[in-house]
C-alpha positions in Angstrom: -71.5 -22.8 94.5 -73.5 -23.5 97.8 -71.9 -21.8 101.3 -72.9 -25.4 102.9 -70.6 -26.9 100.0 -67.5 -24.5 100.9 -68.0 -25.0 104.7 -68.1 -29.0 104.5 -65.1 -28.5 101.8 -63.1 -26.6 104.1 -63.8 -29.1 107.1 -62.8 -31.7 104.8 -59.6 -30.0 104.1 -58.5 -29.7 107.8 -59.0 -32.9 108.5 -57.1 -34.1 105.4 -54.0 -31.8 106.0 -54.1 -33.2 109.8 -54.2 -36.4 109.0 -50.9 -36.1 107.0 -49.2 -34.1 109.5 -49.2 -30.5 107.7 -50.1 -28.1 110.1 -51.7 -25.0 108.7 -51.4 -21.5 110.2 -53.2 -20.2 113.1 -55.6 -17.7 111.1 -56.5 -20.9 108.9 -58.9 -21.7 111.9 -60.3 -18.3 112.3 -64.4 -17.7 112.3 -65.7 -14.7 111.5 -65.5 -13.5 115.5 -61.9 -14.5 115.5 -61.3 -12.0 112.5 -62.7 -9.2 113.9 -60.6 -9.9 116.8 -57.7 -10.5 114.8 -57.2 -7.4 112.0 -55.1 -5.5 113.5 -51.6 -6.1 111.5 -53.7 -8.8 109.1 -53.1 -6.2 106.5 -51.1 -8.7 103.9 -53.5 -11.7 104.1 -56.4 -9.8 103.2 -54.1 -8.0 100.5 -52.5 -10.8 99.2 -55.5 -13.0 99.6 -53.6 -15.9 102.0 -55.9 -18.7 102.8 -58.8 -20.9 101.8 -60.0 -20.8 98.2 -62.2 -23.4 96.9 -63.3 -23.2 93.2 -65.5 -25.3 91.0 -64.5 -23.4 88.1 -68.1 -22.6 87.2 -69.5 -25.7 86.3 -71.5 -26.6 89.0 -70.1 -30.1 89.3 -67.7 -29.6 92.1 -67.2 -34.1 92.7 -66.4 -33.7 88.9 -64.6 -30.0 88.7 -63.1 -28.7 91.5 -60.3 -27.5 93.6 -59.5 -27.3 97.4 -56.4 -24.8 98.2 -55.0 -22.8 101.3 -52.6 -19.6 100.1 -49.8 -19.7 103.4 -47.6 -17.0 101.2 -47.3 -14.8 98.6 -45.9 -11.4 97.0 -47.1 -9.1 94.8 -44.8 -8.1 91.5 -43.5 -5.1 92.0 -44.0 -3.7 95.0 -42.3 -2.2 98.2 -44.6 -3.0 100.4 -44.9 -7.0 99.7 -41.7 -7.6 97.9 -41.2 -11.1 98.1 -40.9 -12.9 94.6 -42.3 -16.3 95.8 -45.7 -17.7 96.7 -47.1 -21.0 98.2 -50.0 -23.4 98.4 -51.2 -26.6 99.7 -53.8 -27.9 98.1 -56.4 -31.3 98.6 -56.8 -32.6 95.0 -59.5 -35.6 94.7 -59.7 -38.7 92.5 -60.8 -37.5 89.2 -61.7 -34.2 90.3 -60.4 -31.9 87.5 -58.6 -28.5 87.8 -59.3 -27.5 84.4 -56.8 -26.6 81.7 -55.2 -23.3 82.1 -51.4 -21.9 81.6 -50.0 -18.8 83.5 -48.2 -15.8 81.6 -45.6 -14.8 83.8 -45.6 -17.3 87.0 -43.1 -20.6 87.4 -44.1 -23.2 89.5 -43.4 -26.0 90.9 -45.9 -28.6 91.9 -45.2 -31.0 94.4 -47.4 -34.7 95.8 -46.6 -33.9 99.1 -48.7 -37.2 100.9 -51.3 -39.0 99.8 -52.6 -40.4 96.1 -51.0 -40.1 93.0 -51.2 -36.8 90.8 -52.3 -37.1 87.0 -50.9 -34.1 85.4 -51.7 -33.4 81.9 -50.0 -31.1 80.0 -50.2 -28.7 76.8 -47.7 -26.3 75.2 -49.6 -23.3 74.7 -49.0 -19.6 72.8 -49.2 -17.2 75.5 -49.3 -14.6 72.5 -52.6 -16.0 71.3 -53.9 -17.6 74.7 -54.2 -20.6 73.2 -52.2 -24.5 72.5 -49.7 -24.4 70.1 -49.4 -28.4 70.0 -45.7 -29.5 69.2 -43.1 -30.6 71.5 -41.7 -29.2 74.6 -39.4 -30.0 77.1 -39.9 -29.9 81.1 -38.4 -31.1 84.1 -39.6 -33.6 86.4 -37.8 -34.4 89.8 -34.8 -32.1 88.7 -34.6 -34.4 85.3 -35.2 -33.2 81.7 -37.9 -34.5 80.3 -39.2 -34.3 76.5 -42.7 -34.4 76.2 -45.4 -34.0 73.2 -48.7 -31.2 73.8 -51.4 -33.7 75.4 -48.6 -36.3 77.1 -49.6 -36.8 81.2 -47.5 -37.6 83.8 -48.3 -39.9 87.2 -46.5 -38.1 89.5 -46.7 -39.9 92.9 -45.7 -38.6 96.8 -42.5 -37.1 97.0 -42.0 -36.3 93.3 -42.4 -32.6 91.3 -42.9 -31.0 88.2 -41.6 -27.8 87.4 -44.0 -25.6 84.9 -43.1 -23.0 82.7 -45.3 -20.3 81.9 -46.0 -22.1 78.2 -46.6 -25.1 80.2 -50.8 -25.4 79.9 -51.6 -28.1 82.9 -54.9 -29.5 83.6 -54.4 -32.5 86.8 -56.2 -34.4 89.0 -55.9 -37.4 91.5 -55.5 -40.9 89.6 -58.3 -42.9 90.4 -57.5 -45.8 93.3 -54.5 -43.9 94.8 -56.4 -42.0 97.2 -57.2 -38.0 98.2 -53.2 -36.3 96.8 -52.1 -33.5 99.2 -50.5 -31.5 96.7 -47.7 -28.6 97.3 -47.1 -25.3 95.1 -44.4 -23.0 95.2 -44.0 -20.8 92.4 -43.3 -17.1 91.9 -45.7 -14.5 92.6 -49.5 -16.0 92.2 -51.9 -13.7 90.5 -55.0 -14.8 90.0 -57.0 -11.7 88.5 -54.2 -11.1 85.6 -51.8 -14.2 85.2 -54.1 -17.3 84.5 -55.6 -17.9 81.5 -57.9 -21.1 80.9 -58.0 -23.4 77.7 -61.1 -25.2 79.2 -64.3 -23.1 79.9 -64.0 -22.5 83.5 -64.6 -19.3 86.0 -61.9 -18.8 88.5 -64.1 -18.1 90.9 -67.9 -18.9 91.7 -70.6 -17.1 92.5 -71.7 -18.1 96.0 -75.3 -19.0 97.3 -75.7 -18.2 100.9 -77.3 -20.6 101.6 -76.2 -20.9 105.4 -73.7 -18.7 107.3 -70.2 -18.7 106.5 -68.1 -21.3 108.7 -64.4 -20.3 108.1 -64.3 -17.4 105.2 -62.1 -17.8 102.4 -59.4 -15.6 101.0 -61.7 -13.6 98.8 -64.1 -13.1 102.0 -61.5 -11.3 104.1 -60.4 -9.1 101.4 -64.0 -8.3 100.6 -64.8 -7.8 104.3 -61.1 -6.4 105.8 -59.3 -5.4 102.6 -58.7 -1.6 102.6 -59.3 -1.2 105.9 -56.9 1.0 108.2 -54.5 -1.7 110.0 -51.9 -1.2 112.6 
């Protein structure tokens, strides 16, 4: 993926959350200046990777494949240090523009349309044991409601309604087409994403990047390449 591409991305993604009143943390706004400024007791953003992550899964299609996100919390499974057993995200999800199909082995989540379009969420039972779909029948809950659903059923979940996923749930969603840019909330336990996603769909979790300009505002895996291990007060 292009630099340029993240950096108009990103842009994009402020202006979207601002639009629909959801104010995003100071360090969201940092530059690279403002970092260096800025490290001293940054230790769990870089650690934890908190902020911008933008993906297009590999396939160098980002309109078509692709996924906008900003980390504002998270923990890390069994430890002192960052003990808390939750995470968050917000995340700008386009029309047709597909996170691809993937499942989690450990993490819960919920996801939430917090503004915007309408959410297509398609959804797979899968066999963590063999990291793949098992098919059959399942059962979920949508807006606190049990719901039974067969492996390849979708939901239309519009603003202000939720889907809980289990870690057998395999999901694949994007924005329905006509309803608009969905600003879409996560909160789920600990996220994990070198060990606890596993993709049905051939997809990278993250790109290789072509610097092809400077970096505007540097994502999560920027800082902790850049910040992450250094000594913090």
């Amino acid at each position: 993926m292009k630099r340029s591409m993240i950096n108009r991305t990103i842009r994009e993604a402020m202006a979207f959350f601002a639009e629909r009143n959801f104010r995003l943390p100071p360090f969201a706004f940092y530059r690279k200046d403002d970092w260096e400024k800025h490290l001293d007791g940054a230790e769990e953003i870089f650690d934890l990777e908190l902020g911008w992550d933008v993906t297009g899964f590999g396939k160098g299609d980002f309109e078509r494949f692709g996924l906008t996100l900003f980390t504002l919390r998270n923990g890390k499974a069994g430890s002192a240090k960052y003990p808390k057993p939750y995470a968050e995200k917000i995340m700008m999800v386009r029309e047709n523009q597909i996170t691809l199909r993937h499942f989690h082995w450990h993490k819960r989540e919920d996801i939430i349309v917090r503004g915007g379009g309408n959410l297509i969420v398609e959804l797979f039972r899968a066999d963590p044991e063999r990291s793949a779909e098992a098919g059959g029948p399942f059962e979920i809950t949508v807006n606190g409601m049990r719901r039974q659903m067969e492996s390849g059923d979708r939901l239309v979940l519009t603003p202000g309604e939720s889907v809980c996923l289990e870690p057998v749930h395999a999901h694949r969603f994007y924005a329905e087409p006509g309803s608009g840019t969905a600003m879409v909330g996560e909160v789920s336990a600990v996220n994990d994403d070198a060990n606890d996603n596993c993709f049905l769909d051939d997809a990278v979790r993250f790109d290789p990047i072509l610097e092809d300009e400077e970096p505007e505002f540097l994502l999560a895996a920027d800082c902790r390449r850049l910040y992450g291990g250094r000594s913090h007060a």
